[in-house]
C-alpha positions in Angstrom: 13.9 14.5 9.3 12.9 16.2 6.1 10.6 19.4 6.9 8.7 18.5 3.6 5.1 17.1 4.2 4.1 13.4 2.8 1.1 11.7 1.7 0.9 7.9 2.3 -1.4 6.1 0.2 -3.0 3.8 2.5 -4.9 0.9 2.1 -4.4 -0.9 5.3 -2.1 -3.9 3.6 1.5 -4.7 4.3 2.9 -2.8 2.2 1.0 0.7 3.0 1.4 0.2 6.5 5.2 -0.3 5.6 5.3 2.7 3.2 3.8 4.7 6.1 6.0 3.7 9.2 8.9 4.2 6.4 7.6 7.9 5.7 6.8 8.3 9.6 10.5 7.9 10.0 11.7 10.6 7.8 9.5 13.5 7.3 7.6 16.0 10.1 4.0 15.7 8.5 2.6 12.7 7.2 -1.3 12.0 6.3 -3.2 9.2 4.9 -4.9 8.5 1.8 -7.5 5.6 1.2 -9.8 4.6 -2.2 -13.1 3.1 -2.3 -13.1 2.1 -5.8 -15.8 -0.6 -5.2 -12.9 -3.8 -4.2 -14.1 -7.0 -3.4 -11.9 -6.8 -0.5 -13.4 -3.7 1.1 -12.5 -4.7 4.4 -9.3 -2.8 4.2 -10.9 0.4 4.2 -11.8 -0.7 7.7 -8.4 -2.5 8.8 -6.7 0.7 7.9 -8.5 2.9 10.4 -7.6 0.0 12.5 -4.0 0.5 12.0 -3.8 3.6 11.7 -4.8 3.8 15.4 -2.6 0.7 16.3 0.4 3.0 15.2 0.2 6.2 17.2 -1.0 4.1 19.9 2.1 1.8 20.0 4.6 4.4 18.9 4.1 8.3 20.3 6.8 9.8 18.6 5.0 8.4 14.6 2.1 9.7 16.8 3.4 13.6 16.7 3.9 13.2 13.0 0.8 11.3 11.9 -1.6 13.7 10.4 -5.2 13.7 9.1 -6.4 10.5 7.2 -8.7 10.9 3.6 -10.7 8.4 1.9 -11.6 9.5 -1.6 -15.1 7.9 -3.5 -13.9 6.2 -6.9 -16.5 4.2 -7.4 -16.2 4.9 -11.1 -13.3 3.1 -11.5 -15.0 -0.2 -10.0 -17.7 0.7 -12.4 -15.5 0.6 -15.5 -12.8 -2.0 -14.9 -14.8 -4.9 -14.7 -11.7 -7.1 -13.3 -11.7 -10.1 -10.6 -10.9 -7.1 -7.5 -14.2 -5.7 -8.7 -16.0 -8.1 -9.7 -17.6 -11.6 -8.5 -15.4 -14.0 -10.4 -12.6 -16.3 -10.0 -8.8 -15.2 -10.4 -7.5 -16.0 -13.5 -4.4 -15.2 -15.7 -5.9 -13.6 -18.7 -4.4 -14.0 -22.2 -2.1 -10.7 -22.3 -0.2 -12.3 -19.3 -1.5 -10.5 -16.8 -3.5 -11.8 -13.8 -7.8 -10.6 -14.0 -7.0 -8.9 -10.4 -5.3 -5.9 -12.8 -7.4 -2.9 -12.4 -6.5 -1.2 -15.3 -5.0 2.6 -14.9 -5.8 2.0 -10.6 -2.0 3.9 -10.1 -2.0 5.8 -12.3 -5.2 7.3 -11.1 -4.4 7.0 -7.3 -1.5 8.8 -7.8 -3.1 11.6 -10.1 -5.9 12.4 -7.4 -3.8 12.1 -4.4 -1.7 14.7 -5.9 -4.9 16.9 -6.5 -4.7 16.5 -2.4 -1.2 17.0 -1.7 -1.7 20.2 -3.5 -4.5 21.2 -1.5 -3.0 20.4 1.7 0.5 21.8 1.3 2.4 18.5 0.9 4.9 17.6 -1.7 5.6 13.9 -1.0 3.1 11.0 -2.5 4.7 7.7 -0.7 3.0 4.2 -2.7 3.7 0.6 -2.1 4.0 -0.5 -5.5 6.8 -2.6 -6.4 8.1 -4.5 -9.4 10.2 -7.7 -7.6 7.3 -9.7 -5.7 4.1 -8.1 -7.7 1.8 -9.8 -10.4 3.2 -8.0 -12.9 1.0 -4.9 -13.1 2.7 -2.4 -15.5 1.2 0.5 -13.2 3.8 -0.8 -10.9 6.8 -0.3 -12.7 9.3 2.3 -11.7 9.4 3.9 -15.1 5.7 4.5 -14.9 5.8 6.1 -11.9 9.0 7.9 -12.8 7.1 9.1 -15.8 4.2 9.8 -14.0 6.3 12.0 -11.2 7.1 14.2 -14.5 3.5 14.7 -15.7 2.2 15.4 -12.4 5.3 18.3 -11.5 4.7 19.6 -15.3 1.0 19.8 -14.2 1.1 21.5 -10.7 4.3 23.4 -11.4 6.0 22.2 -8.9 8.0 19.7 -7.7 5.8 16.4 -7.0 7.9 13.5 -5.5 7.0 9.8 -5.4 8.4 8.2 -3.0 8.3 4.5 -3.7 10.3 2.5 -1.0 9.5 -0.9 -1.7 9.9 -1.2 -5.3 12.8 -2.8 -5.5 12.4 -4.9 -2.2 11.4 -8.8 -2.5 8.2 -9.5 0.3 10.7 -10.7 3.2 12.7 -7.5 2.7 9.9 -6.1 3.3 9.1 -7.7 6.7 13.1 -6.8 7.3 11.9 -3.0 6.9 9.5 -3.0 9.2 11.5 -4.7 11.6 14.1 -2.4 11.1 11.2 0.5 11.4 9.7 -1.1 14.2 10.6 -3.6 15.7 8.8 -6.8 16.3 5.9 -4.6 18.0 5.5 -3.9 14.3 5.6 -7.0 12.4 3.3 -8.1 15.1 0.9 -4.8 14.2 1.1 -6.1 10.4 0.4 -9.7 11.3 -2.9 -9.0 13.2 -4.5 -5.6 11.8 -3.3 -5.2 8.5 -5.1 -7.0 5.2 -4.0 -8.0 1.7 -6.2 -10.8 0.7 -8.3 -10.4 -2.7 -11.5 -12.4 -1.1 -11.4 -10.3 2.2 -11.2 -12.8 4.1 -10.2 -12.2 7.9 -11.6 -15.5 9.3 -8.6 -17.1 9.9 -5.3 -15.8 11.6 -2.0 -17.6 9.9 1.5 -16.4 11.1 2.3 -14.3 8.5 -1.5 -12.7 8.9 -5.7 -12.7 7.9 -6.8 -14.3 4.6 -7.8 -16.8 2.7 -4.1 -18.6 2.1 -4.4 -19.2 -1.9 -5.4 -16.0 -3.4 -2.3 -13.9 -5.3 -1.9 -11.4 -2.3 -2.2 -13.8 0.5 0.4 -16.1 -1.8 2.9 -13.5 -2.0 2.6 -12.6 1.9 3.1 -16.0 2.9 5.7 -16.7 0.7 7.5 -13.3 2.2 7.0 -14.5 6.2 8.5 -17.9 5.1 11.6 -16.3 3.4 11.9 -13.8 6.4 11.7 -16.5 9.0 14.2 -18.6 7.8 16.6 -15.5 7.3 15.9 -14.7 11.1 17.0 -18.6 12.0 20.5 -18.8 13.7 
């Protein structure tokens, strides 16, 4: 148990929620970090609450640890990135390769602001879900961005600033493997129900691997992960 003190950022998806049981695992204080940037799928900022409440309520000894949750307006980033996450308009690969649900910078300023926290609140740890094996190829999800950015944001506090990234080189069914590992199947079953990934916010429909609409990139991805972990877990 590391006596440094982490901040998750948490949107209420899979991965967060696996980011933060990971960092409730290994260090005395951990607190939450949410973005309203103006997403389509909104309803996370809700789900994560949600989850958040799940957790301490189905595992006491995450609940010791689990400090104060934040939710930071950035409504200026909606207002400038005009991209399919922001924006009323079907998902599309653009012609740089890179899918419309790219919000360009989104990390990069995540990561800058939660620091700005983390300073404030004594903490030295930023813990992010981004990966760069199952992903849409966003380049603010690259570990040498975010090694890179680790650098600026330590030159800039002067101090040490760690991100933590635990999933980035994990494929989506080693990700359900985590939190099994982490939690159990009380915790897969957590994800399943309260957690939510899809683009379109959709939470109509419960499938086994979780909410959403089944065909959008996120939802894609998830399924695809369940699938690959189920058939690992078959004798």
């Amino acid at each position: 148990m590391s006596p440094r003190g982490a901040l998750v950022l948490f949107s209420g998806g899979q991965d967060s929620t696996a980011c933060l049981a990971w960092a409730l695992e290994r260090f005395s204080r951990v607190e939450t970090l949410g973005f309203d940037y103006g997403q389509r799928h909104r309803i996370e900022l809700d789900c994560r609450l949600t989850v958040r409440t799940e957790l301490a309520r189905q595992f006491p000894a995450w609940a010791a640890r689990l400090g104060e949750d934040h939710l930071l307006d950035l409504s200026v980033l909606g207002q400038i990135s005009d991209c399919a996450l922001t924006a009323e308009r079907a998902i599309e690969m653009q012609a740089n390769g890179l899918p419309n649900t790219f919000v360009p910078g989104r990390n990069l300023l995540f990561l800058t602001f939660a620091a700005t926290l983390a300073y404030r609140r004594g903490l030295s740890v930023l813990v992010g879900g981004m990966c760069e094996t199952d992903y849409s190829g966003y380049p603010d999800c690259r570990d040498n961005t975010l090694k890179a950015l680790q650098v600026a944001l330590s030159l800039g506090l002067d101090g040490p600033m760690t991100v933590e990234t635990p999933l980035m080189f994990l494929d989506k069914a080693d990700t359900w493997a985590l939190t099994q590992q982490l939690g159990g199947e009380a915790l897969n079953r957590l994800i399943v129900e309260h957690t939510h990934t899809c683009y379109l916010g959709e939470r109509g429909t419960l499938h086994p691997w979780g909410h959403g609409c089944g065909h959008c990139p996120a939802c894609e991805l998830r399924a695809k992960g369940w699938d690959a972990w189920q058939q690992r877990c078959r004798p």
